[in-house]
C-alpha positions in Angstrom: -10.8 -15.0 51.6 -7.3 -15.0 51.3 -6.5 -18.2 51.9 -8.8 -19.6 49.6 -7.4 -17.4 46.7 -3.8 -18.4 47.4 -5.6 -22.5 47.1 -7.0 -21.6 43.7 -4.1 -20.0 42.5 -2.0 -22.9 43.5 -4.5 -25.5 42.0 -3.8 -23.7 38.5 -0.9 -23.8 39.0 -0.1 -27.8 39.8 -2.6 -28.2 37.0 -0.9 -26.8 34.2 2.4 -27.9 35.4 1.4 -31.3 35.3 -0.9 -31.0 32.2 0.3 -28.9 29.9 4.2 -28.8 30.3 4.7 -32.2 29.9 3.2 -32.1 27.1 5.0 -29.2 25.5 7.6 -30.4 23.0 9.6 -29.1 19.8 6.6 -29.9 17.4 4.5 -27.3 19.8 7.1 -24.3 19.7 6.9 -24.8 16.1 3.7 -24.7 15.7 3.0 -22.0 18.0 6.1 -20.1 16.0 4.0 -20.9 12.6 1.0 -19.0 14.1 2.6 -15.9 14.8 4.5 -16.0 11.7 0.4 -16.0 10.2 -0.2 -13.3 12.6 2.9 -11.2 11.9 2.7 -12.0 8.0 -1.4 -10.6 8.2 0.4 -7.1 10.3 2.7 -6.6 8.0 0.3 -6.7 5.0 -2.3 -4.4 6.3 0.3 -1.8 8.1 0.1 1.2 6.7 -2.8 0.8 4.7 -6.7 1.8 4.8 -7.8 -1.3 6.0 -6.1 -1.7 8.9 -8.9 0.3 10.7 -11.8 -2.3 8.9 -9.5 -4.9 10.1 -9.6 -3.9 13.9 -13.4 -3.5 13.9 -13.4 -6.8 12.2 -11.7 -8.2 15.2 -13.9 -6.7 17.9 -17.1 -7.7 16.3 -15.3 -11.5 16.1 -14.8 -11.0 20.0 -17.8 -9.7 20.4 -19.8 -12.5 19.0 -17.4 -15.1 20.2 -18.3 -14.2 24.3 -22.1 -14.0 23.0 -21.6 -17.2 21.2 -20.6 -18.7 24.3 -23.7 -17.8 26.3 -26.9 -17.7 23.6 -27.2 -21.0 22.0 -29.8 -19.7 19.7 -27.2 -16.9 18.8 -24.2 -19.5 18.3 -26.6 -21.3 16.0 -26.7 -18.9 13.9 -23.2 -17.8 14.0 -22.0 -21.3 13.3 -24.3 -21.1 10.4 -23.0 -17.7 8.6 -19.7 -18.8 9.4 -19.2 -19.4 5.7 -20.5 -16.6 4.7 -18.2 -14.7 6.8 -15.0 -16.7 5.0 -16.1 -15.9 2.2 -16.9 -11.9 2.2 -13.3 -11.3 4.3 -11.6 -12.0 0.8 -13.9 -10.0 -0.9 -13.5 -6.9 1.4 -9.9 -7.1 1.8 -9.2 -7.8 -2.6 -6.8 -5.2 -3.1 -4.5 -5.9 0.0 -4.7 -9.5 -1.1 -4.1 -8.4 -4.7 -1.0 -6.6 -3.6 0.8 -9.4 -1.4 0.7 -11.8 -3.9 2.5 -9.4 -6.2 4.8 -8.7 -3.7 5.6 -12.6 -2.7 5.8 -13.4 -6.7 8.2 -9.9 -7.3 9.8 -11.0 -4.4 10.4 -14.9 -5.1 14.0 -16.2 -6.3 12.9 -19.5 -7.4 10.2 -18.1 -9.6 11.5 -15.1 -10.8 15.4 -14.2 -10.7 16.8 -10.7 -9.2 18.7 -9.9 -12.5 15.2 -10.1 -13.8 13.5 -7.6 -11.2 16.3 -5.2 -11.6 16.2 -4.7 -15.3 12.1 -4.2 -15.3 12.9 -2.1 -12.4 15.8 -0.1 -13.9 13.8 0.0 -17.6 10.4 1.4 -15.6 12.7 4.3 -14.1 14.1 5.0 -17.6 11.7 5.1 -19.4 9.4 7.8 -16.3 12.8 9.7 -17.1 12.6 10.1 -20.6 8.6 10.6 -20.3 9.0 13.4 -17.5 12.2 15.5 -19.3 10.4 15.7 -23.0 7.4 16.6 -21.1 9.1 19.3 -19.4 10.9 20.4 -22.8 7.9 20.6 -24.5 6.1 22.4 -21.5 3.4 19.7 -21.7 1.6 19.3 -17.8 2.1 16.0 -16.3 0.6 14.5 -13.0 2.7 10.9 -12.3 1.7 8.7 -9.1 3.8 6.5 -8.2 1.9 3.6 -5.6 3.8 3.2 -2.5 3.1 0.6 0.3 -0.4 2.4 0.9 -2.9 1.2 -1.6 -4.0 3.6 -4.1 -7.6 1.9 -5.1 -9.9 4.7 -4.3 -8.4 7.1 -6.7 -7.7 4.3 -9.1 -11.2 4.0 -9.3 -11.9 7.4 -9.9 -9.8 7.0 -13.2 -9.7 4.8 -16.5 -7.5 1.5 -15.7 -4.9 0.7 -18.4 -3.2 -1.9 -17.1 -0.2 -1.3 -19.1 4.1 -1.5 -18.7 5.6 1.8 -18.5 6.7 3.3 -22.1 7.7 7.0 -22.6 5.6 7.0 -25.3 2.6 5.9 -23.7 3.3 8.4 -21.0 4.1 11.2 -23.8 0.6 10.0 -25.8 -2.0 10.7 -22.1 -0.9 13.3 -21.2 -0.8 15.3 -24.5 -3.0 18.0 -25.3 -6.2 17.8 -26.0 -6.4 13.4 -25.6 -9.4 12.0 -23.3 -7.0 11.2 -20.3 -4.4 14.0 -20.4 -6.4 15.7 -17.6 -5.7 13.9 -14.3 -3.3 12.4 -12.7 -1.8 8.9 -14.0 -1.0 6.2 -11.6 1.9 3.6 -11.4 2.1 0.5 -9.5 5.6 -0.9 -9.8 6.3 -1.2 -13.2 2.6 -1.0 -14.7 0.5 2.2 -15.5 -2.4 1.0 -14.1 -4.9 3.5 -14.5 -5.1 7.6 -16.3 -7.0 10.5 -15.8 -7.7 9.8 -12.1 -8.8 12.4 -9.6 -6.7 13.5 -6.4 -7.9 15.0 -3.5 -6.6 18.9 -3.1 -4.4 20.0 -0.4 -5.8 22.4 2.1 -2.5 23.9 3.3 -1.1 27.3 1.9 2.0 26.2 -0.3 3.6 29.0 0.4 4.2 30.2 -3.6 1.2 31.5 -5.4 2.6 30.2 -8.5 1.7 26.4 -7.9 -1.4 25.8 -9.4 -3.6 23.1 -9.4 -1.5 19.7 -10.2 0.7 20.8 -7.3 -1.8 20.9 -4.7 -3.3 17.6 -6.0 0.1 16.0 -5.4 0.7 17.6 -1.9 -2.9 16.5 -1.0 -2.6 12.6 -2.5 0.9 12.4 -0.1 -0.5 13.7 2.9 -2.8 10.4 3.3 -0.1 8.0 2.1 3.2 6.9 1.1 3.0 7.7 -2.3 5.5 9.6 -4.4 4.2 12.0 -7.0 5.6 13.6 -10.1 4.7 16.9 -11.4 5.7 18.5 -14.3 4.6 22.5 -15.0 2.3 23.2 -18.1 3.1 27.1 -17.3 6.9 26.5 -17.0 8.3 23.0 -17.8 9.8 22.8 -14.1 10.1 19.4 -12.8 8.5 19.0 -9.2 8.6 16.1 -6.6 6.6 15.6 -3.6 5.9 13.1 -0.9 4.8 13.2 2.6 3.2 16.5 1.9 6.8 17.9 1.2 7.8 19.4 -2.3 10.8 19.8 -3.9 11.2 21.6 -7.0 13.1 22.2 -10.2 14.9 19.2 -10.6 16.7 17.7 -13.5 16.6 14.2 -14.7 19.5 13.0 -13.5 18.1 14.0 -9.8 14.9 12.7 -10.6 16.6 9.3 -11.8 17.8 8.6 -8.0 15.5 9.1 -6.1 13.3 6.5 -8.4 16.3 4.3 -7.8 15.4 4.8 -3.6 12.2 4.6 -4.4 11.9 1.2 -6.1 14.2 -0.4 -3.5 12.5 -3.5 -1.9 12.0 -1.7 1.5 11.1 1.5 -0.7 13.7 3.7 1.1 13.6 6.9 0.4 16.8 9.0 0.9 17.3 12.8 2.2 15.8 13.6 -1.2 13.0 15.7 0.3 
């Protein structure tokens, strides 16, 4: 028995060494260097997001029917068959991931769109959630700002009224005053665009330790224990400028505090300092 195994083994062996490596050339490293590129670029845009878990099942049904494929004809018939079906659901299911890379290769893009031009939207979005978050705090007005991070925000978009808007101070200033249709909620940011108001957040379960953090606060904490968001909060009762992310919060903090960690924040790789 072990004889014969050592013969098979060395039949594959003198097969693919004198089928398959001779045919191995530069054009073949590149385009098995172009695959994984496809296969790392796909990793890259689901880490960290909700879909990663769809896109997992996604692969084990594929498997799945692949090996059944293989063995059923009348099964493989009708795989072949929904095939197209399949293509064209995938893009449909994964629309907001897809939504967000292409943003991210066309903010990202040189020849399309210059850095000088990224950094001023950048640099005008973070002035103008400044000026927005310090008169709201000098007027004691409460203010819920989500800012998107790498994890999509779509559920609680949803939940919301989209507005699709660039960032102004005075738009900011006109939601969340008293009394207007979306002042109560939470806004949310993506890049430089509001894109939706008045959106629901899930409440934290955890005991904040300070029994004077109400309602907005816990919202906050709970939306950055699922993600990598970074949320803005300022106090109706008290006009004290909070900050949290990854379930952390820091508190009382003054423009010019609030300015850098934006400036962390809206770096390409979205680094965020020792902030909090």
């Amino acid at each position: 028995m072990l004889e014969q195994l050592v013969g098979l083994v060395e039949r594959i062996v003198t097969e693919v060494s004198s089928t398959v490596i001779p045919q191995f050339t530069w054009v073949s490293l590149v385009d098995i260097l172009l695959v994984a590129l496809i296969f790392y670029g796909l990793f890259r845009l689901f880490q960290g997001t909700q879909a990663v878990a769809l896109l997992r099942g996604i692969l084990v049904v594929a498997l799945v029917f692949v090996l059944a494929a293989s063995r059923f004809t009348a099964f493989g018939w009708v795989m072949r068959n929904t095939l197209p079906i399949i293509l064209v659901a995938i893009p449909v299911i994964f629309q907001p991931e897809l939504r967000r890379a292409l943003e991210h290769l066309g903010r990202t893009a040189p020849a399309i769109v210059g850095r000088g031009g990224r950094e001023t939207a950048t640099q005008r979005a973070i002035h103008e959630i400044v000026l927005a978050v310090e008169t709201l705090a000098r007027e004691r007005t409460g203010a819920l700002l989500v800012l998107e991070g790498d994890t999509g925000l779509e559920e609680y978009i949803e939940s919301g009224e989209r507005v699709d808007a660039g960032i102004s101070a005075r738009l900011l200033l006109t939601i969340f005053f008293p009394g207007t249709p979306l002042h109560d909620g939470a806004v949310i940011i993506r890049g430089d665009r509001i894109v939706a108001a008045a959106c629901v957040l899930p409440l934290t379960q955890r005991d904040l330790g300070d029994g004077s953090l109400g309602t907005r606060h816990r919202a906050a904490v709970g939306v950055t224990e699922q993600n990598d968001a970074l949320v803005i909060i300022v106090s109706e009762e008290t006009g004290i400028i909070s900050l949290t992310r990854s379930g952390r919060i820091a508190r009382r903090l003054d423009g010019q505090r609030l300015r850098t960690i934006l400036q962390a924040f809206y770096r390409p790789r979205r680094l965020f300092g020792n902030g909090i």
